[in-house]
C-alpha positions in Angstrom: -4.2 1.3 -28.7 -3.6 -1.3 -31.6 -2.1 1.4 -33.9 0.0 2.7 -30.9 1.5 -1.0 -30.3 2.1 -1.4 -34.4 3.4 1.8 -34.6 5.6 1.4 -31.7 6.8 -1.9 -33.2 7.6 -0.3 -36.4 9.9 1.6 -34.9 11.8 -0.8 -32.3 11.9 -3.0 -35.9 13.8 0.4 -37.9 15.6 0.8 -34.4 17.0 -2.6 -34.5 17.7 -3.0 -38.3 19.8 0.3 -37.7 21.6 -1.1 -34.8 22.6 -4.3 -36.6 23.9 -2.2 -39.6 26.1 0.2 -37.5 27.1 -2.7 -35.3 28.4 -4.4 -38.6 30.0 -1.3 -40.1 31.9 -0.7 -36.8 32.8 -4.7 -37.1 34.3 -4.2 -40.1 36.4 -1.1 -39.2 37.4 -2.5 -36.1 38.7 -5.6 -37.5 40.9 -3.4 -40.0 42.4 -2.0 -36.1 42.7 -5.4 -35.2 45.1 -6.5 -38.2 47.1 -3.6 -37.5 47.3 -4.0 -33.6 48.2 -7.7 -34.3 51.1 -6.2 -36.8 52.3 -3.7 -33.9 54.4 -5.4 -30.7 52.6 -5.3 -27.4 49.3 -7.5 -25.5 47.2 -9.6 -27.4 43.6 -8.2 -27.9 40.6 -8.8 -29.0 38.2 -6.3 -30.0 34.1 -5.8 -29.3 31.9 -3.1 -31.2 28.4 -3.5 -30.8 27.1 0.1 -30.6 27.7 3.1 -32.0 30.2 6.0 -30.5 28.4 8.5 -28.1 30.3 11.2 -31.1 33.3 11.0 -33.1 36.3 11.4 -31.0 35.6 9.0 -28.5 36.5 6.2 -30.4 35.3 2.8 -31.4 32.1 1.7 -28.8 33.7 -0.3 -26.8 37.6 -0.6 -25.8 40.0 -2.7 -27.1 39.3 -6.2 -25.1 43.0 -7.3 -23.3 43.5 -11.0 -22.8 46.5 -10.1 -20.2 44.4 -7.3 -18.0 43.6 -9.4 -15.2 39.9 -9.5 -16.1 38.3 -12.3 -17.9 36.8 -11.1 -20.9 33.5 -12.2 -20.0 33.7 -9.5 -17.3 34.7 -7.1 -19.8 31.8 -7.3 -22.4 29.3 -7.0 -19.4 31.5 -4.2 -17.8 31.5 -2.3 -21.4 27.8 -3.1 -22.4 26.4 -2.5 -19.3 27.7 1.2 -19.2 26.8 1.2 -22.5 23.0 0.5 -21.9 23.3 3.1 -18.8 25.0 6.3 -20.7 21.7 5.5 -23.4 24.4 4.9 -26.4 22.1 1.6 -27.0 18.6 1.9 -26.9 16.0 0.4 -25.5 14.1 -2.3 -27.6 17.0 -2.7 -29.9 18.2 -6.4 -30.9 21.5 -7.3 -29.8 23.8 -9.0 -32.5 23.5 -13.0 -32.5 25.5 -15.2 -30.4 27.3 -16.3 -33.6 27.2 -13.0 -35.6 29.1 -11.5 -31.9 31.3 -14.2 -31.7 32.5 -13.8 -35.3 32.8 -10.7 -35.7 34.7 -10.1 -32.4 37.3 -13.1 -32.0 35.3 -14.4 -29.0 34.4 -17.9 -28.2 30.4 -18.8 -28.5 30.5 -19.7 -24.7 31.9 -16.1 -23.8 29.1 -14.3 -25.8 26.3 -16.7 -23.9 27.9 -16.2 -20.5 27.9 -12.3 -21.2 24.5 -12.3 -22.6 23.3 -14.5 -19.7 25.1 -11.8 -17.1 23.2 -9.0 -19.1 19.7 -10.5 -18.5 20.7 -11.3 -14.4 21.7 -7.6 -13.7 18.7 -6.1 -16.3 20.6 -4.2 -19.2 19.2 -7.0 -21.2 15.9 -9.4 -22.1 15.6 -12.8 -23.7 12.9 -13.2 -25.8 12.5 -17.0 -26.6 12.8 -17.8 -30.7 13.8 -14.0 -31.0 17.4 -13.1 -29.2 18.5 -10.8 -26.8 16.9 -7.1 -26.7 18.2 -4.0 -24.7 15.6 -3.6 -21.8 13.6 -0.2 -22.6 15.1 2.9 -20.7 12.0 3.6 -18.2 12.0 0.3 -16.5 16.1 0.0 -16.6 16.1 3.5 -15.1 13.1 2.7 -12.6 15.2 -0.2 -11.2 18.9 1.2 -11.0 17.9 4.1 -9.2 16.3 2.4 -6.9 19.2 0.0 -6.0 21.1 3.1 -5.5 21.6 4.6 -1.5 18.6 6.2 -0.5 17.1 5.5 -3.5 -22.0 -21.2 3.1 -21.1 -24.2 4.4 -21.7 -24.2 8.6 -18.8 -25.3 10.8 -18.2 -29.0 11.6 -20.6 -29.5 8.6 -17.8 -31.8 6.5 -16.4 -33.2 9.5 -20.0 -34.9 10.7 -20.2 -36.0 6.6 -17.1 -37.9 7.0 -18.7 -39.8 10.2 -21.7 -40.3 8.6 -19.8 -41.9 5.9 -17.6 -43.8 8.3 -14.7 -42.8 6.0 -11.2 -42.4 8.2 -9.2 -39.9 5.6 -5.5 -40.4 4.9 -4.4 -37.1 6.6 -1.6 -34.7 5.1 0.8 -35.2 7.8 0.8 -38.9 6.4 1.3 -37.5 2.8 4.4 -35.2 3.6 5.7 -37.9 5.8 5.6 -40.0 3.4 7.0 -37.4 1.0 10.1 -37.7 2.7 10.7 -41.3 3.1 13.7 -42.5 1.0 11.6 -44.1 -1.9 13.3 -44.0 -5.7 11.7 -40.6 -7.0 10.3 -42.9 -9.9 8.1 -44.5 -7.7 6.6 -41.5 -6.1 3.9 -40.3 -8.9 2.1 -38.0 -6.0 5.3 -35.9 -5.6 5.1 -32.1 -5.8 8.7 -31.9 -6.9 11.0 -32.7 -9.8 13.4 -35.9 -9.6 16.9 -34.3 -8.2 18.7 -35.2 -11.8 16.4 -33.0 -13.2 18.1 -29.5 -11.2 21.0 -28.3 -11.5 22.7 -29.5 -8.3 26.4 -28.1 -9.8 25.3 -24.8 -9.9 24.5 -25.3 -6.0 27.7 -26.7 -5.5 29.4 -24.1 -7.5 27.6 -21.3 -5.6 27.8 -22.7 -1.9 32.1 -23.4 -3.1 31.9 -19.5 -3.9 30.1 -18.3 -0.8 32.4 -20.2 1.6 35.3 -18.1 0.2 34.1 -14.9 1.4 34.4 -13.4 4.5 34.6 -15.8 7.3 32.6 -12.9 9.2 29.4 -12.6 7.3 29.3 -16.7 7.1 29.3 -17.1 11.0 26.6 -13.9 11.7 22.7 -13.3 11.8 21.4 -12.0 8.4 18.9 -9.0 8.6 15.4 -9.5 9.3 14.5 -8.3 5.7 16.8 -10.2 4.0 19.8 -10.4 2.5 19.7 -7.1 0.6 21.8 -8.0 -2.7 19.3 -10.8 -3.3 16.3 -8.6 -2.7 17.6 -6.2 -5.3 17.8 -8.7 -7.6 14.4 -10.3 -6.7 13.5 -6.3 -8.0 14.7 -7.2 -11.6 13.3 -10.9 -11.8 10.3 -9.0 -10.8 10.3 -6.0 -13.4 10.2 -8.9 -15.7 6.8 -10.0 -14.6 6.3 -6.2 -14.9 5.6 -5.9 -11.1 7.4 -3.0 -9.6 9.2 -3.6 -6.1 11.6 -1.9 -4.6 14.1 -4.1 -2.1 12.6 -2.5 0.8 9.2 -4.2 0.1 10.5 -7.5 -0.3 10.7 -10.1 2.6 12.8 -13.2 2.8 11.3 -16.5 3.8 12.1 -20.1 4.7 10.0 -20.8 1.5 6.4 -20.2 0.7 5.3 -22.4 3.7 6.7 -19.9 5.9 5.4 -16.7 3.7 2.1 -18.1 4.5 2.9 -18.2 7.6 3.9 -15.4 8.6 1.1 -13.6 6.2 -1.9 -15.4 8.1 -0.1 -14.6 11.8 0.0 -10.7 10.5 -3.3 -10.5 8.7 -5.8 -12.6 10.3 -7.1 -13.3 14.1 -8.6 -16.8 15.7 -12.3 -16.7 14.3 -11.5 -15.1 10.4 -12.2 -16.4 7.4 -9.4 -17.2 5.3 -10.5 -18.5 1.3 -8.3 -21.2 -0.5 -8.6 -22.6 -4.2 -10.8 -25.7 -3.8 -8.4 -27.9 -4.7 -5.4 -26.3 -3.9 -2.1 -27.1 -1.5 -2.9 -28.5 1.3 -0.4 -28.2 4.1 -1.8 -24.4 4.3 -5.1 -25.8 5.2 -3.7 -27.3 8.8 -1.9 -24.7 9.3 -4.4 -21.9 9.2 -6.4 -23.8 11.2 -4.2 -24.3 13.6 -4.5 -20.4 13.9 -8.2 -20.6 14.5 -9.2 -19.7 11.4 -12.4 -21.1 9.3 -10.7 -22.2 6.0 -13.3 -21.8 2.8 -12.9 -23.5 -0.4 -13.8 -21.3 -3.9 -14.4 -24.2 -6.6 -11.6 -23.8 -9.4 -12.0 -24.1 -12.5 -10.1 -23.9 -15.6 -9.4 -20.4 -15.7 -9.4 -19.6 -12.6 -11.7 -19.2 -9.6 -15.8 -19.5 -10.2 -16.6 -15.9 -9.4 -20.0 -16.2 -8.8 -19.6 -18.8 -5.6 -16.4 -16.1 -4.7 -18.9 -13.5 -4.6 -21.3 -15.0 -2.5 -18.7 -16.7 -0.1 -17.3 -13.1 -0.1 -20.6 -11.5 1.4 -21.2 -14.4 3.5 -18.2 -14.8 5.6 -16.3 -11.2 4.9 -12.7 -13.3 4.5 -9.6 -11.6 5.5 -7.7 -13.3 3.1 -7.7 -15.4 -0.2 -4.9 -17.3 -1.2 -4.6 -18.6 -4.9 -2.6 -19.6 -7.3 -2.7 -17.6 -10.2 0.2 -19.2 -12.8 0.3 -22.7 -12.8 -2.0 -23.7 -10.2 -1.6 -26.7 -8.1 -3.1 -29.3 -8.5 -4.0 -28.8 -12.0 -1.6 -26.8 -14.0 -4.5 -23.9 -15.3 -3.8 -20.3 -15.2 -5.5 -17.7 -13.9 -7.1 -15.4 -17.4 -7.1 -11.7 -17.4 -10.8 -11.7 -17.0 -11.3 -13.6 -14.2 -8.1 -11.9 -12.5 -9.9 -8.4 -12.7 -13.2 -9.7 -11.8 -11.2 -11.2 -8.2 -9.7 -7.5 -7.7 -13.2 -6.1 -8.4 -14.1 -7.7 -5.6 -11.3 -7.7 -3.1 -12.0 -4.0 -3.3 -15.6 -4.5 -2.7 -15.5 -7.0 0.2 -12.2 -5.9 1.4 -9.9 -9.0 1.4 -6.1 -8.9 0.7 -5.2 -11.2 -2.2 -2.0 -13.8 -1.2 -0.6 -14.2 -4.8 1.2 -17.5 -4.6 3.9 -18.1 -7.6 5.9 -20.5 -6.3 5.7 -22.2 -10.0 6.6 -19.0 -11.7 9.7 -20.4 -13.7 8.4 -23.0 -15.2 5.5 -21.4 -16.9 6.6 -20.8 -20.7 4.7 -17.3 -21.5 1.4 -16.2 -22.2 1.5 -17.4 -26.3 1.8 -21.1 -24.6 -0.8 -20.7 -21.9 -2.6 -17.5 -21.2 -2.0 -16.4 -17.8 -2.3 -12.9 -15.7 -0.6 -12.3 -12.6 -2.8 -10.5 -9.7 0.0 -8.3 -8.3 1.2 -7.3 -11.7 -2.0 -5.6 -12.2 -2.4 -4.3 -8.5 1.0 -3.4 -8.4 1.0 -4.7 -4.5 -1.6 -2.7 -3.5 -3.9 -5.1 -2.1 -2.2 -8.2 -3.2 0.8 -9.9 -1.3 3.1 -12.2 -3.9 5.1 -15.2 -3.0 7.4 -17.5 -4.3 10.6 -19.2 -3.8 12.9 -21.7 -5.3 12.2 -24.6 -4.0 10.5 -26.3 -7.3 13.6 -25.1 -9.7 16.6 -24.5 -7.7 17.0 -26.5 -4.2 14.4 -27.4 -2.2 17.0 -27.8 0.3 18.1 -24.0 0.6 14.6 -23.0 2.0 15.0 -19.4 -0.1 11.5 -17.7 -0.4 10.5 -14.3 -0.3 7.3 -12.1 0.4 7.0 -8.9 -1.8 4.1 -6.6 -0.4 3.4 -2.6 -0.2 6.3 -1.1 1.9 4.2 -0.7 4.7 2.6 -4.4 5.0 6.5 -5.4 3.8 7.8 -4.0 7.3 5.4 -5.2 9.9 6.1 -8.8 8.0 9.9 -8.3 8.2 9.1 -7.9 12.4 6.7 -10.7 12.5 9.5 -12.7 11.1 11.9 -11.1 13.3 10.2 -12.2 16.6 9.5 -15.0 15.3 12.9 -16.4 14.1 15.3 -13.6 14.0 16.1 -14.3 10.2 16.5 -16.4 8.0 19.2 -18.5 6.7 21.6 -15.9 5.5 24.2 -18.3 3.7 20.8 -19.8 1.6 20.0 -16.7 0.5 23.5 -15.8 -0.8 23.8 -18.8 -2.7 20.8 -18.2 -4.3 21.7 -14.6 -4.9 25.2 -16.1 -6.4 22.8 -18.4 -8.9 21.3 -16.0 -10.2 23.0 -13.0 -10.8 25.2 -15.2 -12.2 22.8 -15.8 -15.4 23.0 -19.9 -16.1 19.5 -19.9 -14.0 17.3 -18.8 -17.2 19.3 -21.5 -19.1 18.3 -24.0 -16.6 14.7 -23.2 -16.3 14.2 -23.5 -20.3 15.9 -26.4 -19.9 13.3 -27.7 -17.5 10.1 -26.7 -19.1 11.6 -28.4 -22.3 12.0 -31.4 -20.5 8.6 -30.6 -19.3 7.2 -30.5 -22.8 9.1 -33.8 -24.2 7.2 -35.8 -21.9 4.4 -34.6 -21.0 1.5 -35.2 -24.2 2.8 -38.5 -24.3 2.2 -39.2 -20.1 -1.2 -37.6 -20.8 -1.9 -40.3 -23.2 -0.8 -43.0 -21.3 -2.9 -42.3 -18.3 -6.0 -42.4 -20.6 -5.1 -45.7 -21.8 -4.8 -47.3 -18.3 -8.0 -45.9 -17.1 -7.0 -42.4 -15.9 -9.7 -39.4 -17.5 -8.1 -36.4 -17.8 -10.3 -33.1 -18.3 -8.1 -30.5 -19.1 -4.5 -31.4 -20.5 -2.1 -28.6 -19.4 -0.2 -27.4 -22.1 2.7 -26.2 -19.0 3.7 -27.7 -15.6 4.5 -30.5 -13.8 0.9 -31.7 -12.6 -2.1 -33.2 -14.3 -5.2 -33.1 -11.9 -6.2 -37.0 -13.1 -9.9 -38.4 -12.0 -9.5 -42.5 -11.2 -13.0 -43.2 -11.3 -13.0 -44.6 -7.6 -11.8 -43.4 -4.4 -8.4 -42.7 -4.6 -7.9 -42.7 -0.6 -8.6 -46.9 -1.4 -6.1 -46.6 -4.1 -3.2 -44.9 -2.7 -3.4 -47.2 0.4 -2.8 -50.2 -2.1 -0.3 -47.9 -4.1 1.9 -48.0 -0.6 1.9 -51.5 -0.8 4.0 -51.2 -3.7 5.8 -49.0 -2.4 4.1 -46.4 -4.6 3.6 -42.8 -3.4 0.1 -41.3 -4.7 -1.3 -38.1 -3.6 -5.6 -38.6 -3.5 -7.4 -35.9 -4.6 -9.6 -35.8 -0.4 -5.9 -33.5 0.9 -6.4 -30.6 -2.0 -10.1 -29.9 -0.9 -10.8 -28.0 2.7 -13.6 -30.2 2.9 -11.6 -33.4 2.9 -14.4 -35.2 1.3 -13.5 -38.3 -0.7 -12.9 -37.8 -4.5 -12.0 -40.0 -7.6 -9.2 -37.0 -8.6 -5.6 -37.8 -7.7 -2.8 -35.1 -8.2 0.0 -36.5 -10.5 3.2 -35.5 -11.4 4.6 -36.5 -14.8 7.9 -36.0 -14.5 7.6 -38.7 -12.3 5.4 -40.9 -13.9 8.5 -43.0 -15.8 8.9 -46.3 -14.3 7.0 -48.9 -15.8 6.0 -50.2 -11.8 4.1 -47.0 -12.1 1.8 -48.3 -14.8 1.6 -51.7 -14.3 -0.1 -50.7 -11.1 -2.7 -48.3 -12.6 -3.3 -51.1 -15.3 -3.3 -53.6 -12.5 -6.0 -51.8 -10.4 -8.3 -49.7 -13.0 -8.6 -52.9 -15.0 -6.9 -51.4 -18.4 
C-alpha cells in the first residue's frame, strides 16, 4: 500500500510539474496573440491558457476572454475550466497555476482568479488543499458526482432520578439553559454559549444571498418546497460530501430545520416508546428531553478522548439491545475530541453485531481543520450510509437563523424520512434552503470557514491558559473547536446560579450527562470567553 501511495504521488508530482510547464509555454505564446490582437482594431480582450489543447488545430486552451461579451470574466474562466476539467484535457491531481502566477500571466485581477478558483471548488472541478493550492479533483469522483446530478442519473430506570432526591439536589434543567440562551445578554457575557458571537459570521454574505433570492421568481418565493428538499442544494450537499469522501446521491439526502429536527425526525422513524436510544455521556443535551419525551430509555456511553469507551459500549450494547446511538464523531460537544479510526471501526464492529443504526452528528464539520491538526474519522465515510445516518447543518458557521440542516441516509431510510417530515410539516423552509444553496455554490463559504478556525486558533491556547490561572483544570486542550470541557473543582449548578447574578451565562457540566448528576465540569466556549467580567468572576469565585 505505501509504495502504491508514493508511487501514485510521484506521478500526480511529474503530472503537475508538466502541467505548470505547458501552462507557461502556452502563457508565453498566448501573450505574443495578445500584443497583436491589442495592435488589430476591434473588443478589448484578455486572454486565459492554463491547459494544453485537446490537438493542434483547436487552438489555444481556452478562448480569447472578451471584456464586452456580456459575461463577467469571472463567469468565463469557470465556464472554460470547468469544460475543460469535464472533456479530461486537465487531469485529475494536477496543480492549478498560482493565484498570482494566473493573474500575471493572463491580465486578470487577483480577486477574479480567487473568485474563479473559489466557483471551481463549490461546483467540484476543483480542491483546496490548505499550504498547497488548488488541484484538479481526480476523474472518478468528478465523474461519480456529475452523472449523478444528471436526469435519471446497566443502570435500572428511575435509578438517577431517586440519587438526585437522595441528594436533595434540585438541577438547573435545560429548558432554563436554552431559555436563557436566548435572552438578549451581550454575547461576551455568555461563556456557556454553543455558538459564535454574530461578528464572527459572515452576516453580508446572508444579506447578499437572501437580496439575490428575492429577485427570482415571485412564484417559487410564495410556494411549498418539496418534502426532500430543495434539490439544487441537495446536489451540492453531494459534492461538500465527496469531499468527506462519503458518496450520496441527492436522492438520499433530507432537508431539516437543523440537526434538532434531524434527530427528530430520525428517533420518530427508528425507534418506538420502550427502546433504548445510546448518547455520548457528556454530549448535547436538548436531545436527551426530547427522546424521552418519545418514551424512550436514554443511555449514556462514557467519552473519552478519542472517542467512546468501547468496552462499557459493548456491554450496554448486550444489555439493553439500543436501537440507536447518536455520537459525535468530529469535534465533539462538549469537549472538542475526535473520534480515531480505531475506535470508529471498533463502534461499526459492533453496530453490526448488536444491530443498532449509528446517527453520525457533524454539525461541527467546518470548523475542524483536517486530520494533520487533529486526527479524526468520520463513521459514514467508512460505512458509506449503510448503517450510519449523518447530520449536520449550518447553524454553527453560517446563520443559525436560516434553520438549514439536512439528513443523508441509504436511499431507502432517506425516503421514509422525507415522509415522516412530510406529515409532519410539509417541508421545510424553501427560501432558507435557497439561500444557503446561493452561499455556497457561490465559493466565499470555504474562505469564511478558514477564516473562522483561524480566529479559532488565535485565541484559543491563550484562553486555555487563562482558565488554568483562575482556577479552571483543563484535561485535554483541543487543538480545534470552539469548546473546552473545563472541570471547576465544585458544583458548577452553585456556580452558574451566582454567574446569573452577574448576568453571566454558564453552561454546568449536570445538562451534558443523561444522568443529570451534579459535576465539577462546565462546557465553555472560548470565543466567548473575552470580556474581562468573565474572569473577574471565575477569579472572584474559585479564589485565584
Amino acid at each position: 500500500m505505501t509504495n502504491t501511495r508514493t508511487r501514485t504521488s510521484l506521478l500526480g508530482a511529474a503530472a503537475s510539474a508538466a502541467a505548470e510547464a505547458v501552462a507557461d509555454a502556452l502563457a508565453a505564446a498566448e501573450a505574443r496573440s495578445v500584443a497583436k490582437a491589442a495592435a488589430a482594431p476591434g473588443p478589448a480582450v484578455t486572454s486565459v491558457a492554463v491547459a494544453p489543447p485537446k490537438a493542434a488545430k483547436t487552438g489555444p486552451m481556452l478562448g480569447l476572454l472578451s471584456r464586452e461579451s456580456g459575461e463577467t470574466l469571472i463567469d468565463q474562466i469557470v465556464r472554460s475550466v470547468a469544460a475543460r476539467i469535464d472533456d479530461r484535457l486537465l487531469r485529475g491531481g494536477a496543480r492549478m497555476p498560482s493565484i498570482r502566477a494566473f493573474a500575471a500571466a493572463h491580465g486578470v485581477s487577483a480577486f477574479t482568479v480567487v473568485a474563479s478558483y473559489d466557483k471551481l471548488v463549490a461546483s467540484g472541478h476543483l480542491e483546496s488543499r490548505r499550504g498547497a493550492g488548488f488541484f484538479v479533483r481526480e476523474p472518478a469522483a468528478l465523474e461519480l458526482e456529475l452523472a449523478q446530478r444528471r436526469p435519471g442519473g446497566r443502570r435500572r430506570a428511575g435509578e438517577s432520578e431517586r440519587e438526585r432526591e437522595r441528594l436533595g439536589v434540585k438541577p438547573i434543567d435545560v429548558v432554563w439553559l436554552v431559555r436563557n440562551m436566548f435572552r438578549q445578554m451581550p454575547h461576551g457575557q455568555t461563556p456557556g454559549t454553543g455558538v459564535l458571537p454574530p461578528d464572527w459570521l459572515d452576516g453580508a454574505a446572508i444579506a447578499n444571498a437572501l437580496r439575490s433570492v428575492s429577485r427570482q421568481n415571485a412564484n417559487l418565493l410564495v410556494s411549498y418546497g418539496v418534502p426532500q428538499g430543495f434539490l439544487p442544494l441537495r446536489q451540492q450537499l453531494q459534492l461538500k460530501f465527496a469531499e468527506l469522501e462519503i458518496a450520496a446521491a441527492p436522492e438520499q439526502i433530507v432537508t431539516t430545520a437543523g440537526v434538532t429536527q434531524a434527530l427528530d425526525l430520525v428517533a420518530r422513524e427508528f425507534t418506538r416508546p420502550g427502546d433504548t436510544i445510546f448518547v455520548d455521556d457528556p454530549a448535547w443535551f436538548l436531545m436527551f428531553g426530547s427522546f424521552a419525551a418519545l418514551g424512550a430509555k436514554v443511555v449514556g456511553i462514557p467519552r473519552l478522548g478519542d472517542g467512546p469507551d468501547i468496552a462499557q459500549l459493548a456491554e450496554l450494547a448486550a444489555l439493553h439491545k439500543p436501537k440507536l446511538y447518536i455520537i459525535n464523531s468530529v469535534l465533539h460537544n462538549p469537549s472538542s475530541t475526535s473520534l480515531s479510526a480505531a475506535k470508529a471501526f471498533q463502534v461499526l464492529r459492533l453496530a453490526e453485531e448488536h444491530d443498532f443504526i449509528i446517527v453520525e452528528d457533524d454539525i461541527y464539520c467546518d470548523l475542524h481543520p483536517g486530520s494533520a491538526v487533529q486526527p479524526a474519522t468520520r463513521l459514514a465515510a467508512l460505512d458509506q450510509l449503510q448503517r450510519v445516518v449523518y447530520l449536520g447543518g449550518f447553524s454553527k458557521t453560517m446563520a443559525a437563523n436560516l434553520r438549514v440542516g439536512f439528513i443523508a441516509a441509504s436511499a431507502e431510510r432517506a425516503e421514509r424520512l422525507a415522509d415522516r417530515k412530510m406529515l409532519t410539516m410539509l417541508t421545510t423552509s424553501d427560501i432558507g434552503e435557497r439561500v444557503v444553496y446561493k452561499v455556497l455554490s457561490e465559493g466565499s463559504f470555504r474562505k469564511h470557514t478558514d477564516r473562522v478556525r483561524a480566529r479559532l486558533d488565535a485565541i484559543r491556547a491563550k484562553t486555555i491558559r487563562q482558565m488554568e490561572r483562575v482556577g479552571l483544570k483543563v484535561d485535554v486542550a483541543p487543538p480545534a473547536g470552539m469548546f473546552v470541557w473545563a472541570d471547576a473543582g465544585c458544583d458548577t449548578n452553585v456556580l452558574t446560579e451566582r454567574a446569573m447574578a452577574h448576568n453571566l451565562l454558564l453552561a454546568p457540566g449536570s445538562l451534558f450527562s443523561p444522568k443529570q448528576l451534579p459535576s465539577t465540569r462546565m462546557r465553555l466556549n472560548v470565543a466567548a470567553m473575552q470580556e474581562p467580567a468573565v474572569w473577574r468572576f471565575f477569579e472572584r469565585e474559585l479564589g485565584k
